[in-house]
VEXVO-418164 format. One record per residue (C-alpha): x, y, z; residue in one letter. Coordinates in Angstrom, 1 decimal. Example, Ala and Ser with C-alpha at 12.3 -4.5 7.8 and 13.67 -1.06 7.14 Angstrom:
% VEXVO-418164
+--------+--------+--------+------+
|      x |      y |      z | type |
+--------+--------+--------+------+
|   12.3 |   -4.5 |    7.8 |    A |
|   13.7 |   -1.1 |    7.1 |    S |
+--------+--------+--------+------+
END
This chain:
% VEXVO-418164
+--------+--------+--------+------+
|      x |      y |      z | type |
+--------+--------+--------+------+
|   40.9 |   42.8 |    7.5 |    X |
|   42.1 |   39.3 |    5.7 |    X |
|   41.6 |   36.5 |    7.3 |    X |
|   43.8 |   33.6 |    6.9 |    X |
|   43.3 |   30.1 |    7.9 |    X |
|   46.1 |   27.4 |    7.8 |    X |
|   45.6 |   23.7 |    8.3 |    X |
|   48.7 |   22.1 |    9.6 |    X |
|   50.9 |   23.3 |   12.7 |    X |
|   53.9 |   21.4 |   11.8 |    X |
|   56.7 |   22.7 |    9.3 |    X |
|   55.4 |   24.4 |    6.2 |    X |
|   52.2 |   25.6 |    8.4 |    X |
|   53.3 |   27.1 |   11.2 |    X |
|   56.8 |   29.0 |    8.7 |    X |
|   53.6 |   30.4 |    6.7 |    X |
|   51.9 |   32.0 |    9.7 |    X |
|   54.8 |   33.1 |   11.0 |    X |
|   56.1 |   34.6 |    7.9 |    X |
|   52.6 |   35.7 |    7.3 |    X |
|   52.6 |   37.7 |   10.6 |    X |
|   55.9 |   39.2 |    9.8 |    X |
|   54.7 |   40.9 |    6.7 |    X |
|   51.1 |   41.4 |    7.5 |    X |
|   51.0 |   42.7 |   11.2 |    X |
|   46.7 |   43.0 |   10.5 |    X |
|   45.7 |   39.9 |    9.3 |    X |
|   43.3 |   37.1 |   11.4 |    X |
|   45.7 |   34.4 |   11.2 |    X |
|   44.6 |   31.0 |   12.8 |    X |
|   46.0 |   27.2 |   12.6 |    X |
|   44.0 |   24.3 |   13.3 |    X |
|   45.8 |   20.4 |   13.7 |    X |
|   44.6 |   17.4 |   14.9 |    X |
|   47.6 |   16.6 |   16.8 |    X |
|   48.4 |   18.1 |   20.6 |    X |
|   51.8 |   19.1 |   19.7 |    X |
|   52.9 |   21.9 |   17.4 |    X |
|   56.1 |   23.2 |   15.6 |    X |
|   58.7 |   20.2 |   16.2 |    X |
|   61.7 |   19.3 |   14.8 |    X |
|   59.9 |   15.7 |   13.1 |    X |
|   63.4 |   14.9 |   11.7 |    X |
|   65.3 |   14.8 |   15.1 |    X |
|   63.1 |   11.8 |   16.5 |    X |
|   64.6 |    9.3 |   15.9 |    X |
|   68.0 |   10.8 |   17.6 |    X |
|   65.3 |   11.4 |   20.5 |    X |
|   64.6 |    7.1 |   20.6 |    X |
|   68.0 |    6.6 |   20.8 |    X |
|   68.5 |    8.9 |   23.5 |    X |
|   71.4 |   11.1 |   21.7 |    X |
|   69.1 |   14.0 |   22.0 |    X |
|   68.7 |   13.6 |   26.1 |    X |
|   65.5 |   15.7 |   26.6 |    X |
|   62.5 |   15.5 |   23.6 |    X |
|   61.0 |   18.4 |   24.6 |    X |
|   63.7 |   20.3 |   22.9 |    X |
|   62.5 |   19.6 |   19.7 |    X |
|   59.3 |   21.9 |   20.3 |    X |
|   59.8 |   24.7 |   18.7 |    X |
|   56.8 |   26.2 |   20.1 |    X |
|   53.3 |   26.1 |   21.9 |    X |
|   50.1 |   27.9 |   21.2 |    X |
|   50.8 |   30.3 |   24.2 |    X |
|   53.6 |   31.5 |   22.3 |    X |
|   52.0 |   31.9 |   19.1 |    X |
|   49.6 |   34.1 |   20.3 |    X |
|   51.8 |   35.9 |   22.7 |    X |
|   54.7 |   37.0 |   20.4 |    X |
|   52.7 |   36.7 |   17.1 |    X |
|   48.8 |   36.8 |   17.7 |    X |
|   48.0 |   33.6 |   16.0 |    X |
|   45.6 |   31.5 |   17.0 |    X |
|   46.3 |   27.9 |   17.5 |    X |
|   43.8 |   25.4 |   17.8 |    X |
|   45.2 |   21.8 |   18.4 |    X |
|   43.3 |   18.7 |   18.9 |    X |
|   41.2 |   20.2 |   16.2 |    X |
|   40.6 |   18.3 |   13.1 |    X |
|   39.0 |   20.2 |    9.9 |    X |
|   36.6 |   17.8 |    8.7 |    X |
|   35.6 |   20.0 |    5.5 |    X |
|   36.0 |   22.9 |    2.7 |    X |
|   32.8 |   24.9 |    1.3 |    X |
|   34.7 |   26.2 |   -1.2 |    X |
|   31.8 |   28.1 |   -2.5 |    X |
|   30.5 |   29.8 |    1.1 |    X |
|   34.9 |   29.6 |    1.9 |    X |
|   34.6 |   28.0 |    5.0 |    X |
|   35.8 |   25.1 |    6.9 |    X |
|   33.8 |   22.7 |    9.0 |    X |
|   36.3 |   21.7 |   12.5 |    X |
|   35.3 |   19.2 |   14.9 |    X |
|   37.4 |   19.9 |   18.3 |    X |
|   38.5 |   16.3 |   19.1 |    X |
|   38.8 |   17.1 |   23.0 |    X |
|   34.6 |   18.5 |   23.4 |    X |
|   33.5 |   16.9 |   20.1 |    X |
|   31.8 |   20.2 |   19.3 |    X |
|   31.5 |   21.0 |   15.2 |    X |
|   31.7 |   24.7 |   14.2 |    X |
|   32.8 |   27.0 |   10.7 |    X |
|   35.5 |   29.2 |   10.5 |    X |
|   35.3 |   31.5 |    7.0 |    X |
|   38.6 |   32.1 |    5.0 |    X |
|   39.5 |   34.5 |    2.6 |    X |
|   43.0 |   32.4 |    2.4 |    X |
|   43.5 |   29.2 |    3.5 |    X |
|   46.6 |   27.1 |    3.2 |    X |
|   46.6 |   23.4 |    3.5 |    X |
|   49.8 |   21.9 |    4.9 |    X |
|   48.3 |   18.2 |    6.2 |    X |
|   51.4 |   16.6 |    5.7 |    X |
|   51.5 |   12.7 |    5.5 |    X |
|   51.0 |    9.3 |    7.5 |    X |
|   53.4 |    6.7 |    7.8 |    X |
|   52.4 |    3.8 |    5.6 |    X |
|   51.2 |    0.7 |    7.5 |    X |
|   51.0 |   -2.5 |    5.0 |    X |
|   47.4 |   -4.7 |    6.3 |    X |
|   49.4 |   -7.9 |    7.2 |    X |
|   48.1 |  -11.1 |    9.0 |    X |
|   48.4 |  -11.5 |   12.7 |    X |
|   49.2 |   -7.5 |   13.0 |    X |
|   47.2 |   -7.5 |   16.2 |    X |
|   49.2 |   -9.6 |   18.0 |    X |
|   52.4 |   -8.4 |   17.7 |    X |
|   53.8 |   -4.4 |   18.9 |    X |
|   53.7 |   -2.1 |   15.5 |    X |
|   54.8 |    1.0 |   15.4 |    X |
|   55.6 |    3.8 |   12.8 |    X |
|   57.5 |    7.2 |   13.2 |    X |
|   55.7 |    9.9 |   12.0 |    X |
|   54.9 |   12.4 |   14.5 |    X |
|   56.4 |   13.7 |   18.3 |    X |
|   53.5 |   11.2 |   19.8 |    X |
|   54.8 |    8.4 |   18.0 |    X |
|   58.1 |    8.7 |   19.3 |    X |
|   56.8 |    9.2 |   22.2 |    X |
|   55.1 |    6.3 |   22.3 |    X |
|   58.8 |    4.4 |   20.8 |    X |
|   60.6 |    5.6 |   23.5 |    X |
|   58.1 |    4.0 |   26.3 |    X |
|   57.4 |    1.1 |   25.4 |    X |
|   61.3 |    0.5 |   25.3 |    X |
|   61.8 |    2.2 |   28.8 |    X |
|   58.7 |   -0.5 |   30.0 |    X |
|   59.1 |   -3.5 |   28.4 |    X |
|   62.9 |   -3.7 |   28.0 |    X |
|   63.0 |   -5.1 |   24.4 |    X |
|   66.1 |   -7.2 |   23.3 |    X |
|   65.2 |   -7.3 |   19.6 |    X |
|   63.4 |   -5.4 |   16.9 |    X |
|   62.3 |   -5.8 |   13.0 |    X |
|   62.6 |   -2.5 |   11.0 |    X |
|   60.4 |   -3.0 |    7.8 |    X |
|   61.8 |   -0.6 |    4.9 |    X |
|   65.6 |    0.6 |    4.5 |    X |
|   65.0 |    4.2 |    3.7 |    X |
|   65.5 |    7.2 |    5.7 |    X |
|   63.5 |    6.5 |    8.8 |    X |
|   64.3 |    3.0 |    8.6 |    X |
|   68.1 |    3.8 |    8.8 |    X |
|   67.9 |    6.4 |   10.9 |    X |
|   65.7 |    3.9 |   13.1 |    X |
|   68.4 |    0.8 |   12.7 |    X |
|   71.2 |    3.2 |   13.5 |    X |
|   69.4 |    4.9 |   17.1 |    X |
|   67.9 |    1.2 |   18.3 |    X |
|   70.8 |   -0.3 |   18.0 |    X |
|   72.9 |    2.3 |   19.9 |    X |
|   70.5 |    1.3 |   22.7 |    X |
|   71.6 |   -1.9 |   22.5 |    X |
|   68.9 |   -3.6 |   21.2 |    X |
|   69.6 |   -6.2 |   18.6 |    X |
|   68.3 |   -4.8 |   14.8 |    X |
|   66.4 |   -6.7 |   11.7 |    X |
|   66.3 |   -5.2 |    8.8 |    X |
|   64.1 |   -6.1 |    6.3 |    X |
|   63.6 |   -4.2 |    2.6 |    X |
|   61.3 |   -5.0 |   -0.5 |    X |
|   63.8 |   -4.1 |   -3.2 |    X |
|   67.5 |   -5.3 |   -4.0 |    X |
|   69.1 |   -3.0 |   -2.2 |    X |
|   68.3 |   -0.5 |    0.3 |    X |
|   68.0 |    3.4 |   -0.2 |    X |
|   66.9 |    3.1 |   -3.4 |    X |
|   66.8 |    6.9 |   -4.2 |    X |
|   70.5 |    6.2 |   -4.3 |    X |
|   72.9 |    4.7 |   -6.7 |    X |
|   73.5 |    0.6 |   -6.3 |    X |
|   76.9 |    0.9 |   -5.5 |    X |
|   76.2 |    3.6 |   -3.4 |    X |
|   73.7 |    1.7 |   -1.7 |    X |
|   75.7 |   -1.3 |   -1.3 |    X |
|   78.6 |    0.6 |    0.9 |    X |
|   75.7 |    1.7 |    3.0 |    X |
|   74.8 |   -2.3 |    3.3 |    X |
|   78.4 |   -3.0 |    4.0 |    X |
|   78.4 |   -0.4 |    6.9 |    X |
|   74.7 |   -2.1 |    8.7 |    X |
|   76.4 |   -5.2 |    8.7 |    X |
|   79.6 |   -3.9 |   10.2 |    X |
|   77.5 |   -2.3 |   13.1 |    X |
|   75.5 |   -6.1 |   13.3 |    X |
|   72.6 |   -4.8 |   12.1 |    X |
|   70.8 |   -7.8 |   10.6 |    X |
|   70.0 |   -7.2 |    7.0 |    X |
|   67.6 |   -8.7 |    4.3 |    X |
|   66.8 |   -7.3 |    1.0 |    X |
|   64.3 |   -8.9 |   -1.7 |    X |
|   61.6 |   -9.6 |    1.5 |    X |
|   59.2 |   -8.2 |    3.1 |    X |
|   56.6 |   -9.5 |    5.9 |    X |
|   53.6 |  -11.6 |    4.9 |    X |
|   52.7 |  -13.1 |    8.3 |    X |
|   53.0 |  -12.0 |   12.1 |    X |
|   52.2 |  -14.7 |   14.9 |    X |
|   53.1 |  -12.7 |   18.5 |    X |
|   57.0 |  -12.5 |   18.1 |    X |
|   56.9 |  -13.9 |   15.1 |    X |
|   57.6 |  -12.4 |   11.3 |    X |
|   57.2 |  -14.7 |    8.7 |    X |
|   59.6 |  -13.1 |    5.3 |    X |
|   58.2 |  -13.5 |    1.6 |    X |
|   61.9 |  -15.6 |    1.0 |    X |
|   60.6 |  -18.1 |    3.3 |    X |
|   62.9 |  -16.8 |    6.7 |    X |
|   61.0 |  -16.4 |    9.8 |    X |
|   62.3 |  -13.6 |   12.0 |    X |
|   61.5 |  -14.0 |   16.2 |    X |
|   61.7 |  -10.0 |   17.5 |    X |
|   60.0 |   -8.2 |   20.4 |    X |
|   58.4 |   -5.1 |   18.5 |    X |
|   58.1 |   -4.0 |   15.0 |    X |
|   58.9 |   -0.5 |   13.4 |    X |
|   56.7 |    0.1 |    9.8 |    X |
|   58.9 |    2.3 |    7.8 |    X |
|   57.9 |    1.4 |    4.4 |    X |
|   56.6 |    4.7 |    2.6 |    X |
|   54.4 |    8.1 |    3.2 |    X |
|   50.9 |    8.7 |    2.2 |    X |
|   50.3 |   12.6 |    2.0 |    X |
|   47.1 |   13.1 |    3.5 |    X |
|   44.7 |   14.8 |    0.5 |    X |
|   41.3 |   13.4 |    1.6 |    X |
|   40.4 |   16.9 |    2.7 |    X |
|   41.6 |   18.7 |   -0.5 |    X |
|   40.1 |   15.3 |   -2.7 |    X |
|   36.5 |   15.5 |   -1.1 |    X |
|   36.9 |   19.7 |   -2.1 |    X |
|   37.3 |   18.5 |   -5.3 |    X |
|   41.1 |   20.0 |   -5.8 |    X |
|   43.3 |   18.5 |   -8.2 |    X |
|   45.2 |   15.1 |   -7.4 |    X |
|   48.3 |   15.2 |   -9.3 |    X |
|   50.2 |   11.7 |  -10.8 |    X |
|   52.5 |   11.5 |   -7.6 |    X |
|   49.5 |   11.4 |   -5.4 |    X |
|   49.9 |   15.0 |   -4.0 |    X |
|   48.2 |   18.1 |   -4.2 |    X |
|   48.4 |   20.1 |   -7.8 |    X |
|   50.0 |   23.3 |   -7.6 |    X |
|   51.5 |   26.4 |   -9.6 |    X |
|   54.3 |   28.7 |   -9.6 |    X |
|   52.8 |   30.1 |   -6.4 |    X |
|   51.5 |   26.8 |   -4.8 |    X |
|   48.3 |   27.7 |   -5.4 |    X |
|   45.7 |   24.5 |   -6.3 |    X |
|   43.2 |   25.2 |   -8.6 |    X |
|   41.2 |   27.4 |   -6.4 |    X |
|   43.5 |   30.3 |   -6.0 |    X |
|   42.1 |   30.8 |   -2.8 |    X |
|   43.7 |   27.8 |   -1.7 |    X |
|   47.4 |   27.0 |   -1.2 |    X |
|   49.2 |   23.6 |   -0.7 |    X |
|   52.1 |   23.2 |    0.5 |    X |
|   54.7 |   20.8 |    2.3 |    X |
|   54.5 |   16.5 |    2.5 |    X |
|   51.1 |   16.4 |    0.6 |    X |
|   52.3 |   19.0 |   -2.7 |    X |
|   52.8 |   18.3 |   -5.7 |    X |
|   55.5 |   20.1 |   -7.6 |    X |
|   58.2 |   19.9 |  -10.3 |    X |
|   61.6 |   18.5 |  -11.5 |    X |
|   64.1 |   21.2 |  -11.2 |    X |
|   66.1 |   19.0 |  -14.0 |    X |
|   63.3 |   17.2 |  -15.7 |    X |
|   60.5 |   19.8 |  -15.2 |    X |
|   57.8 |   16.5 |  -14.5 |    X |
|   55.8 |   16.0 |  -11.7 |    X |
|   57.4 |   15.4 |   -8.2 |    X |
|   56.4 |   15.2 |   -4.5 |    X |
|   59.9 |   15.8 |   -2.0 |    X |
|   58.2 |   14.9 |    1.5 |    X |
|   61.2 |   16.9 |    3.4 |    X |
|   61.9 |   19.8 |    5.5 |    X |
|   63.7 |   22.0 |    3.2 |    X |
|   60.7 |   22.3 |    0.5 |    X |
|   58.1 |   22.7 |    3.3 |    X |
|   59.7 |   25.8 |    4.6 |    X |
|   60.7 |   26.9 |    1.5 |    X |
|   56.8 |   26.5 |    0.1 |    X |
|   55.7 |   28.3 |    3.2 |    X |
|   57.4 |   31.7 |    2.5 |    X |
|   56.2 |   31.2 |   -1.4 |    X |
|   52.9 |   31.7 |   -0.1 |    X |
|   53.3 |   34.2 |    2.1 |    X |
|   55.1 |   36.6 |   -0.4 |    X |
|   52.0 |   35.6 |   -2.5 |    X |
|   49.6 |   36.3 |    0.0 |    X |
|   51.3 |   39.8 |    0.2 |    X |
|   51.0 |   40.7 |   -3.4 |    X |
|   54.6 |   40.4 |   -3.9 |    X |
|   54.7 |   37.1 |   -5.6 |    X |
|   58.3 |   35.0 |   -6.4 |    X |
|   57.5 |   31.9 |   -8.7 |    X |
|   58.9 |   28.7 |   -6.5 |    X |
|   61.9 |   26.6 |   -8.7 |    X |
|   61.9 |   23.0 |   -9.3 |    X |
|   63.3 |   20.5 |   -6.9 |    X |
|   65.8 |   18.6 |   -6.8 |    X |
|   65.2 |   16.6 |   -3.7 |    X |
|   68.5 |   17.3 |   -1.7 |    X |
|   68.8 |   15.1 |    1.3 |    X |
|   71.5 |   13.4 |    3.9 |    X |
|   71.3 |   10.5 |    6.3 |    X |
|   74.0 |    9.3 |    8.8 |    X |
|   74.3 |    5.6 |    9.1 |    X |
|   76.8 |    4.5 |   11.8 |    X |
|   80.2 |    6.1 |   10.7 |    X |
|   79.4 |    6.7 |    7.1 |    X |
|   77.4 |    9.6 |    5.6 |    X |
|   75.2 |    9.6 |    2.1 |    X |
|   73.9 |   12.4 |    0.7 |    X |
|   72.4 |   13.2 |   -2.5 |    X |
|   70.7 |   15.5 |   -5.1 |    X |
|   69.3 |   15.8 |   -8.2 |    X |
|   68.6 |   12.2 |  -10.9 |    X |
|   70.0 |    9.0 |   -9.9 |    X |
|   71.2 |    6.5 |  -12.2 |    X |
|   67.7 |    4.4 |  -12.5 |    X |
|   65.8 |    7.4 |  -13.3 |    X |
|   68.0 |    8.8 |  -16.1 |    X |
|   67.6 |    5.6 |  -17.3 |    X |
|   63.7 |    5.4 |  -17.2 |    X |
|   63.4 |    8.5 |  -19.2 |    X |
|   66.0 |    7.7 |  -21.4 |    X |
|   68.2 |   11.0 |  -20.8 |    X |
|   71.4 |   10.2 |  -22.1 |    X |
|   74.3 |   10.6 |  -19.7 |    X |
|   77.9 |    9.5 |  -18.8 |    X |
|   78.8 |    9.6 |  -14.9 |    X |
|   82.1 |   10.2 |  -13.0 |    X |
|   83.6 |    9.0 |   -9.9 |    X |
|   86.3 |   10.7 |   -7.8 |    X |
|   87.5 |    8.6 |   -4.8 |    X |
|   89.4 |   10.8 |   -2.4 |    X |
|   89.8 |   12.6 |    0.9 |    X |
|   87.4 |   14.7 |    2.9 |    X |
|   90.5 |   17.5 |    3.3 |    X |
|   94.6 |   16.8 |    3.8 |    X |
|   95.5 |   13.0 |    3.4 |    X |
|   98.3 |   14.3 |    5.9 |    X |
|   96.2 |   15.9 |    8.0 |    X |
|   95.7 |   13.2 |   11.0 |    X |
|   91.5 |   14.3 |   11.2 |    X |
|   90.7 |   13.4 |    7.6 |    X |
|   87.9 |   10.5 |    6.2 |    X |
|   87.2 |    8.8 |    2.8 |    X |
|   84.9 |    9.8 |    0.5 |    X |
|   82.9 |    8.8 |   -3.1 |    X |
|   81.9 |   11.3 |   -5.3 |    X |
|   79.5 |   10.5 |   -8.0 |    X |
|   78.3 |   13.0 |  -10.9 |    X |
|   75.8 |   11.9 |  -13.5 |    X |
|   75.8 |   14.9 |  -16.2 |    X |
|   74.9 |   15.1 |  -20.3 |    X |
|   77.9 |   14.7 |  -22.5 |    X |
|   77.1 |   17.0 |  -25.0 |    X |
|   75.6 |   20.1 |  -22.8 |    X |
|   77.7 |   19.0 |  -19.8 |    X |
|   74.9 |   19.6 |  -17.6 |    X |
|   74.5 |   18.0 |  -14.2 |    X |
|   71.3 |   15.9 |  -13.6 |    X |
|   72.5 |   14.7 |  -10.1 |    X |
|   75.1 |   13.9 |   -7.7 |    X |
|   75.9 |   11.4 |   -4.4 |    X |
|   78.4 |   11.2 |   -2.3 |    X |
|   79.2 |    8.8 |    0.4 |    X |
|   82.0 |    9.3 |    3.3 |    X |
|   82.7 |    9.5 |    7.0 |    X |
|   83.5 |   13.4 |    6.7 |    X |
|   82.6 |   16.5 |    4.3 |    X |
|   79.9 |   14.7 |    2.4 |    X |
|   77.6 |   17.4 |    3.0 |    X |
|   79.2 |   20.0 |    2.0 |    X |
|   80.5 |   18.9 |   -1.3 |    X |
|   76.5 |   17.8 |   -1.9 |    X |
|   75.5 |   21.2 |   -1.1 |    X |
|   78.2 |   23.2 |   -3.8 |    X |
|   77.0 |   20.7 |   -6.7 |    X |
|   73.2 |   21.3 |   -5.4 |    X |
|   74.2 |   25.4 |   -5.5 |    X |
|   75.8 |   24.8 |   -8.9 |    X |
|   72.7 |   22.9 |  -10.2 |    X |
|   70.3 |   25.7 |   -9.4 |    X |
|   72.6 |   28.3 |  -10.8 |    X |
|   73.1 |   25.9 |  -13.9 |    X |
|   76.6 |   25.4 |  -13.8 |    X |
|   78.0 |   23.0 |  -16.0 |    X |
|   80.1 |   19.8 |  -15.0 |    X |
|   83.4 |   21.5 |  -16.3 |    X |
|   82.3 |   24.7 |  -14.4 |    X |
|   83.2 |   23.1 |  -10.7 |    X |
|   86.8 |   23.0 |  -11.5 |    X |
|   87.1 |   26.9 |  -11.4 |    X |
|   84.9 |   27.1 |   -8.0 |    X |
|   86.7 |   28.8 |   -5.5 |    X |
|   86.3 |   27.0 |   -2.6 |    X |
|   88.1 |   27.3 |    0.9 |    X |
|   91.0 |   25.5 |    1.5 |    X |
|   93.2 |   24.5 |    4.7 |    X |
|   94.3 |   21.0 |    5.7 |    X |
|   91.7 |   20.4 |    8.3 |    X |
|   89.0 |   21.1 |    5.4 |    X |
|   89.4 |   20.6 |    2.3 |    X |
|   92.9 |   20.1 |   -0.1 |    X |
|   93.9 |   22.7 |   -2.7 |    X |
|   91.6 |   21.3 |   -5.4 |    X |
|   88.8 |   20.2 |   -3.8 |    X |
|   86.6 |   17.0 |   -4.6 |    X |
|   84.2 |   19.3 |   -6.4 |    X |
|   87.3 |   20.5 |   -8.7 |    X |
|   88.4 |   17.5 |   -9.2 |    X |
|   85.1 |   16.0 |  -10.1 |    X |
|   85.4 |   18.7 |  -12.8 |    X |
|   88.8 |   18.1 |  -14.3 |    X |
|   87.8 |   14.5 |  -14.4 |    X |
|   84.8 |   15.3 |  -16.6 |    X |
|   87.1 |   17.8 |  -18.8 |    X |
|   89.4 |   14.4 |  -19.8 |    X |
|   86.9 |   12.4 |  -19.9 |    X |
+--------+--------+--------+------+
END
């Protein structure tokens, strides 16, 4: 009887056993995490903190009890694996709660540690209110200290999702909102001008915005900025990058790739195929470029987890490249992307033109219609896309997710103006964006 052990109950590790169980109704299946939740919904937090999701306890997908009840895994929180014997294949787990060590053998064993919110050392830290969203206990621990202490003010550190996603849900409380980034301009996975709508959007909504600083000193209350500004707040917010956690899969002597994540194959296998990676902490590829990448979101987690299940099976399906699809709502304006942005065609020198259409989410008659930017970044000679954004207060997703579609199919630029997409006036409009984007790139 196999016996598979998964470290990791969030995301990609929990969608393994679970597919895992649903192919393979014999196997020993058992999950061990640190942490004393399981199976939530990490990117709804911040909507939790700003209280448009009213109870947070929706966004637990599910408990041990359940686990074993409907699926007869194992879960074992509050337990932290401390080590892999790859040779004897076991793992050494310390139960934080008793302290008690023991080893568990594998004949399987999938790593899904995920990452840890980046927290810069900075002087005076101690005496001011930090915190970092990462997991259900930090927003837990958000979402009391603004119920007890009644803040008034708050620095965000780091405009990208979190920190957005952050300015947008503490300011809805009321609470007045800093916002302070390293580089030029925030979101820098987008485009500038892209970006710089987003910019125009905080400030509309009085969100307090600085770009080109960062914080080099903290007295109590007070920040003091690398520009020379000093910013008086009540709490702080780190939202300045993710670490994947690979000290475990380091100290068992797996491969470390370039972007700092775990190295893995068609089959996220590392280099002991005995040993899978998957989710915040994997490394994997370009779908575009074919180079190294690491996309610490949702999508590739669950994606990686069923990978490794069909693998685990014997029915193996080699995983694609990513192109590191996302969204984020900011205020009334949404910004969604996929694929290369402008700076990193032009760091590998990949020759490209780009297009803009400017038009309507659906009917410009249509009383319930929004504004949006489409931007398409493709090779002039092959016409393929390398990436797309879009930016609007309606229908940006789904325009995003037909160029993504197109991308993996490998479509060509002049290929979206014969998509047949739905049309009415509360949609769309008889040549859609995505058509239009198209016959644009045919004159151009």
């Amino acid at each position: 009887m196999e016996k598979i052990l998964i470290v990791g109950a969030v995301g990609g590790g929990a969608t393994a056993a679970g597919q895992l169980r649903f192919y393979n109704k014999d196997a020993v299946i058992k999950i061990f995490d640190r942490d004393s939740v399981m199976s939530y919904a990490a990117c709804g937090t911040p909507y939790a903190i700003g209280e448009v999701i009213e109870d947070e306890e929706t966004l637990l997908m599910a408990d041990p009890e359940q686990f074993k009840e409907k699926r007869n895994i194992e879960v074992y929180l509050r337990h932290e694996v401390m080590g892999i014997d790859r040779e004897k294949k076991n793992i050494q787990v310390k139960n934080l709660m008793s302290g008690e060590e023991f080893l568990e053998s594998y004949d399987k064993l999938i790593l899904s540690p995920g990452g840890t919110a980046v927290v810069p050392a900075i002087k005076g830290s101690d005496t001011a209110d930090i915190f970092s969203l990462r997991s259900y206990n930090d927003m837990l621990a958000i979402k009391q200290y603004i119920e007890s202490h009644n803040p008034q003010s708050c620095t965000i550190s780091g405009g990208g999702f979190i920190g957005l996603e952050m300015a947008e849900n503490i300011k809805e409380l009321g609470i007045d909102v800093h916002l302070v980034h390293k580089s030029d301009y925030i979101m820098s996975i987008l485009d500038e001008d892209i970006s710089r709508e987003i910019e125009k959007e905080l400030l509309l909504n009085e969100v307090h915005l600085q770009t080109n600083a960062y914080i080099t000193e903290i007295d109590g209350r007070s920040q003091t900025l690398s520009n020379g500004g000093v910013l008086e707040t009540d709490f702080i917010i780190m939202s300045v990058g993710l670490a994947p956690n690979v000290s475990l899969a380091k100290d068992a002597e797996l491969e470390i790739g370039e972007t700092g994540g775990i190295v893995t194959n068609d089959y996220m296998q590392t280099n002991d195929p005995d040993i899978y990676a998957i989710g915040d902490a994997s490394e994997n590829f370009d779908l575009v470029t074919g180079e190294p990448k690491r996309v610490p979101l949702a999508w590739p987690a669950h994606r990686q987890a069923y990978i490794v299940a069909k693998h685990i099976i014997g029915e193996p399906i080699a995983k694609k490249g990513l192109l590191g699809t996302s969204i984020v709502k900011i205020f009334n304006l949404t910004a969604a992307m996929t694929g290369l942005n402008e700076n990193k065609l032009r760091e590998l020198e990949i020759p490209s033109v780009s297009l803009i259409h400017n038009g309507n989410s659906n009917a410009g008659y249509y009383p319930d219609h929004g504004k949006l930017k489409l931007k398409i970044h493709y090779d002039p000679n092959t016409r393929e896309i390398f990436g797309a954004q879009c930016l609007g207060t309606k229908g940006v997703d789904k325009r995003i997710d037909v160029i993504a579609t197109a991308m993996y199919a490998g479509l060509t630029v002049d290929d979206l103006q014969a998509l047949e997409l739905c049309y009415a006036p509360p949609y769309s409009s008889p040549k859609d964006p995505v058509n239009m984007a198209g016959y644009k790139a045919d004159k151009k």
